[in-house]
C-alpha positions as semicolon CSV with decimal commas, in nm:
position;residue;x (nm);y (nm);z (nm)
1;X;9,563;-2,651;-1,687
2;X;9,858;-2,550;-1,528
3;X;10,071;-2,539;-1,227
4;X;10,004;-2,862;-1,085
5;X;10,237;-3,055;-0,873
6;X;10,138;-3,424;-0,702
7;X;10,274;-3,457;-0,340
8;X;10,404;-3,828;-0,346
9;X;10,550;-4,096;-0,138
10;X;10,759;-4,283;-0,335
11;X;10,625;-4,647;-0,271
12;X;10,240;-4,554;-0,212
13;X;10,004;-4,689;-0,479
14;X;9,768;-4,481;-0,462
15;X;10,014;-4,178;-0,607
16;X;10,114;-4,389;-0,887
17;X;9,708;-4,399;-0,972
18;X;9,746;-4,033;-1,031
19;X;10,105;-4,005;-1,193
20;X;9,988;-4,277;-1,494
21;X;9,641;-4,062;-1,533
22;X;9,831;-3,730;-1,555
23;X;10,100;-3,887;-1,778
24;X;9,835;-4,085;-2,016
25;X;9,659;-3,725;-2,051
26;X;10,013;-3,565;-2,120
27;X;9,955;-3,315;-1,875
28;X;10,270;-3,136;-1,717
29;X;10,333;-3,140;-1,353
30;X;10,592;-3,150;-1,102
31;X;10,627;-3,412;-0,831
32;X;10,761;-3,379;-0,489
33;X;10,783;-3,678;-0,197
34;X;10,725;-3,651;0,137
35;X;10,839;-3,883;0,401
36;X;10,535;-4,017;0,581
37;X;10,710;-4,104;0,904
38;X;10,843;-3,774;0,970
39;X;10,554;-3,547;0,853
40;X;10,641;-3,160;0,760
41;X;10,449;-2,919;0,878
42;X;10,318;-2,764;0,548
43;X;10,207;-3,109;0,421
44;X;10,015;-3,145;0,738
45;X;9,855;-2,817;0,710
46;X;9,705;-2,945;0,379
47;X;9,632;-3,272;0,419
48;X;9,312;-3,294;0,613
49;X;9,397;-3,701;0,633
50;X;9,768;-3,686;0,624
51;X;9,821;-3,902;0,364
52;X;9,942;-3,897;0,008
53;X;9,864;-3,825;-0,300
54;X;9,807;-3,456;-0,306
55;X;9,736;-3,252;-0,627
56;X;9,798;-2,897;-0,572
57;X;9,595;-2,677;-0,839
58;X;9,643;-2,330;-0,968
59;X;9,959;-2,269;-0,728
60;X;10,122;-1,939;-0,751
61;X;10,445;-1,742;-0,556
62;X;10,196;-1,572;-0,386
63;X;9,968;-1,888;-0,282
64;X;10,199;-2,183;-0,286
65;X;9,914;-2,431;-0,151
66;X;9,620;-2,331;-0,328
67;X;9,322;-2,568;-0,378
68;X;9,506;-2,900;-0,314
69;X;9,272;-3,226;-0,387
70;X;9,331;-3,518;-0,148
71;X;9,223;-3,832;-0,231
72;X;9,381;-4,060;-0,530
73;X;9,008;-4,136;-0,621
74;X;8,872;-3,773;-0,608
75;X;9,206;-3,647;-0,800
76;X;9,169;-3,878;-1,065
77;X;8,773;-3,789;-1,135
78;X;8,905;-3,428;-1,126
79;X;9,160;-3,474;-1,396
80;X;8,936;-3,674;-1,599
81;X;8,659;-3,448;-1,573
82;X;8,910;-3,131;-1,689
83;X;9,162;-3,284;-1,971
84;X;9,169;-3,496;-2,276
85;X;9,179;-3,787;-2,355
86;X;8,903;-3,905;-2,164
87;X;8,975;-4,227;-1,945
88;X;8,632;-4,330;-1,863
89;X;8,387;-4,451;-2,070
90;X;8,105;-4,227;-2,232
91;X;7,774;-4,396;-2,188
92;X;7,658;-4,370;-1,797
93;X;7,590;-4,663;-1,688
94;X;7,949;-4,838;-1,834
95;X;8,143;-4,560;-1,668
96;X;7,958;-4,616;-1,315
97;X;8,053;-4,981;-1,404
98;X;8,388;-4,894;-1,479
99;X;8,409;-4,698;-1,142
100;X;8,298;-5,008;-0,932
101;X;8,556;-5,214;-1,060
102;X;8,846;-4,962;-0,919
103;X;8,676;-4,939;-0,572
104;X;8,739;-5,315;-0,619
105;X;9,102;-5,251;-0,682
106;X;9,096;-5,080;-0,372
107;X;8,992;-5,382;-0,178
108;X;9,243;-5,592;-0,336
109;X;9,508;-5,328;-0,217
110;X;9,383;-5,385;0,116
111;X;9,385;-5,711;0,085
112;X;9,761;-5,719;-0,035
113;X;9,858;-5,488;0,276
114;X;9,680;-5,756;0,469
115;X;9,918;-6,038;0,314
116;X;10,214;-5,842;0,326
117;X;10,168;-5,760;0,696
118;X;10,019;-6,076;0,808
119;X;10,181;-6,145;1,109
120;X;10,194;-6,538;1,120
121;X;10,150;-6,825;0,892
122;X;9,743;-6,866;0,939
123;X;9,703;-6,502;0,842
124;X;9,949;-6,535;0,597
125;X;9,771;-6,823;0,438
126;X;9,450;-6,635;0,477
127;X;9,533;-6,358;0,318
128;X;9,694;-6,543;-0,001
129;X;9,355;-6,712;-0,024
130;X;9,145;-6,366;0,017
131;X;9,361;-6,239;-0,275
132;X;9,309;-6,563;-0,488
133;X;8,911;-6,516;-0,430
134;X;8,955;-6,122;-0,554
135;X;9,110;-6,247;-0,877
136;X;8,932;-6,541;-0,985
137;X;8,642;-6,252;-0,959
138;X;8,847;-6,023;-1,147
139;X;8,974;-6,287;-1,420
140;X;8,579;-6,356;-1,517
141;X;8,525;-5,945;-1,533
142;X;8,840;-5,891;-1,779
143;X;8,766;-5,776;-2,170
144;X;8,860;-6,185;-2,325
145;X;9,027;-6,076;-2,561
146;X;9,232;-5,741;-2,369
147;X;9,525;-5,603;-2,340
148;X;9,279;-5,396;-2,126
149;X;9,020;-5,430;-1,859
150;X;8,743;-5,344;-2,155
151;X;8,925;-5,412;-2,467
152;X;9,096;-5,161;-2,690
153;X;9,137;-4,898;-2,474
154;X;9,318;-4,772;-2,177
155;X;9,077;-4,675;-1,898
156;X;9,080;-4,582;-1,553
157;X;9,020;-4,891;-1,444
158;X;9,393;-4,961;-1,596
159;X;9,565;-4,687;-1,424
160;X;9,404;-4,810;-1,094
161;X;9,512;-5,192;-1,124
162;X;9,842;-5,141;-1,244
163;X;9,982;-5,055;-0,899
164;X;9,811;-5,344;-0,766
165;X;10,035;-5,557;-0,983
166;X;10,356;-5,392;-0,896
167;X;10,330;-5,552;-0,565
168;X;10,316;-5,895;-0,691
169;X;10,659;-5,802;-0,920
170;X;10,786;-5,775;-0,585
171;X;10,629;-6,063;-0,430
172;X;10,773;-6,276;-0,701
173;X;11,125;-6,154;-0,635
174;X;11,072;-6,272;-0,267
175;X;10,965;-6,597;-0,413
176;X;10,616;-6,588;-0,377
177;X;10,454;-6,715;-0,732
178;X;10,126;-6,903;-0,838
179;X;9,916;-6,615;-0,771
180;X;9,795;-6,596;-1,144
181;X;9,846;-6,971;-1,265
182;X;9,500;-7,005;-1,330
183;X;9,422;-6,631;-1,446
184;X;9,571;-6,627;-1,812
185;X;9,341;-6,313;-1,878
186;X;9,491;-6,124;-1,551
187;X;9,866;-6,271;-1,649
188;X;9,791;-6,089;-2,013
189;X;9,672;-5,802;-1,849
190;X;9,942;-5,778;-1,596
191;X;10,203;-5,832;-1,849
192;X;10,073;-5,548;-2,098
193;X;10,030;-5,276;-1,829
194;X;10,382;-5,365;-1,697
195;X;10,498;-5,202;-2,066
196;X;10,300;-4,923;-2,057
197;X;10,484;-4,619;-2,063
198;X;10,278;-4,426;-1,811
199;X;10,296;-4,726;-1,619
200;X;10,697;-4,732;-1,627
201;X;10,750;-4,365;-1,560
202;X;10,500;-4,323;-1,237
203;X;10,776;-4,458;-1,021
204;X;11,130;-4,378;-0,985
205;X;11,379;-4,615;-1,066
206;X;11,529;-4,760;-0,799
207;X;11,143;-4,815;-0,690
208;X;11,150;-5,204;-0,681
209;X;11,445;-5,176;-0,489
210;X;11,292;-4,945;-0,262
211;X;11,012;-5,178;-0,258
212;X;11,169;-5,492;-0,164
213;X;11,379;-5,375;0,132
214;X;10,988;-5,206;0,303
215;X;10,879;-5,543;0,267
216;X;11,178;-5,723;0,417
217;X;11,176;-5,492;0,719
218;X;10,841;-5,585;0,838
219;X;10,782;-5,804;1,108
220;X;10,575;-5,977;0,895
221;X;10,583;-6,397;0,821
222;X;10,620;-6,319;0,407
223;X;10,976;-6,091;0,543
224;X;11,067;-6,440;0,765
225;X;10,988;-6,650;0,498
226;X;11,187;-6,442;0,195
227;X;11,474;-6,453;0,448
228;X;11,462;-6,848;0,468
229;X;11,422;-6,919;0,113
230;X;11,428;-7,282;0,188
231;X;11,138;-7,237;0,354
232;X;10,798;-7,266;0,146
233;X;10,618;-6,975;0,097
C-alpha cells in the first residue's frame, strides 16, 4: 500500500484513531490539516459529511483525490482488513466483541463533548456523572490483569480509547480530577497507552496546548470554572 495521506484536524479524536492504527501497522503516509471553520473547497468536494479524518488511497499527479474513505471507523476496518499486523482479534465472535466496545468509545466521546460544552452547572454535573456511569462499565470490561483492553496485545479497541483519554490529560490540567479514583484498571490502562509510541506521535506537539486554549474559549461552565480556580469544579 502506498500513497496514502490522512486529512486531519489537529485536535479531532477521531483522526488520531487512524494516525495510531497506521503508525502501529508501520505504514507510511503523509498528513495534512484542514481548518474546519473555514472549509476549502477541495476538502469539501470530498467529504460527503465535511468532517475529518479522510484517508486518500492510491493518489496520483494525475488523480490527486482518488478513492478517499471518510469515516474514522470505516478507515480503520479498511486498514486492518489490508496490512499487517492485524489489530483485531481472529476468532469472530471476539472481534465483533471487540468492535462493540469502540462504538462504546464513541459514546463516551460524546459524552465528553457533552461535559466539555455543558453550558451550566446542572449539565455540567450531569455530564460528569454520565461519564462516571460509562467507566465504571468500562472498568468491569477491562483485561484484569492489562496493560490492554484484552491483555497482551494492542487492539483496536486501544487505538480507539486512547483519544478518549487525552481529553481527561487536559481536563486534569484545568483542575478537573477524580474521574478514575475508583477505576484502578482504567488508571493502568490510561497510564500505559499514554506511553505508547503510536499513541505519542498521532498528535503534534504543541497539541495539549492547542487543546487547552479550545477548551478555555468555550462558553462553557468547565472554561468559567478553570478560569476561577478557587472555584470547585
Amino acid at each position: 500500500m502506498s500513497g496514502l495521506r490522512l486529512v486531519s484536524h489537529v485536535l479531532c479524536p477521531y483522526v488520531q484513531r487512524a494516525a495510531i492504527v497506521l503508525l502501529e501497522k508501520n505504514v507510511p503516509f503523509t498528513r495534512v490539516d484542514v481548518d474546519l471553520a473555514a472549509k476549502p473547497a477541495w476538502f469539501l468536494s470530498i467529504s460527503p459529511l465535511g468532517r475529518t479524518p479522510l484517508l486518500l488511497v492510491d493518489e496520483t499527479e494525475a488523480t490527486p483525490y482518488a478513492q478517499p474513505l471518510f469515516e474514522s471507523a470505516v478507515i480503520c476496518e479498511y486498514l486492518d482488513e489490508t496490512t499487517l499486523p492485524r489489530l483485531h482479534p481472529a476468532a469472530p465472535l471476539v472481534r465483533a466483541r471487540h468492535r462493540a466496545w469502540i462504538e462504546f468509545g464513541s459514546t463516551v466521546l460524546n459524552d465528553i463533548w457533552g461535559f466539555y460544552t455543558a453550558p451550566d452547572a446542572a449539565a455540567y454535573e450531569a455530564a460528569r456523572d454520565r461519564l462516571a456511569g460509562r467507566f465504571a462499565i468500562l472498568e468491569a470490561a477491562l483485561h484484569p490483569q492489562g496493560p490492554w483492553f484484552a491483555g497482551e496485545t494492542f487492539s483496536m479497541v486501544d487505538a480507539v480509547f486512547a483519544p478518549v483519554f487525552r481529553y481527561f490529560d487536559a481536563f486534569e490540567r484545568l483542575g478537573v480530577d477524580g474521574f478514575f479514583d475508583g477505576t484502578p484498571r482504567i488508571a493502568r490502562w490510561r497510564a500505559a497507552l499514554a506511553d505508547r509510541p503510536s499513541v505519542r506521535q498521532a498528535v503534534a506537539p504543541d497539541f495539549a496546548e492547542r487543546l487547552d486554549a479550545f477548551l478555555l474559549s468555550r462558553e462553557s461552565e468547565l472554561a468559567r470554572r478553570a478560569r476561577q480556580p478557587e472555584t470547585s469544579l
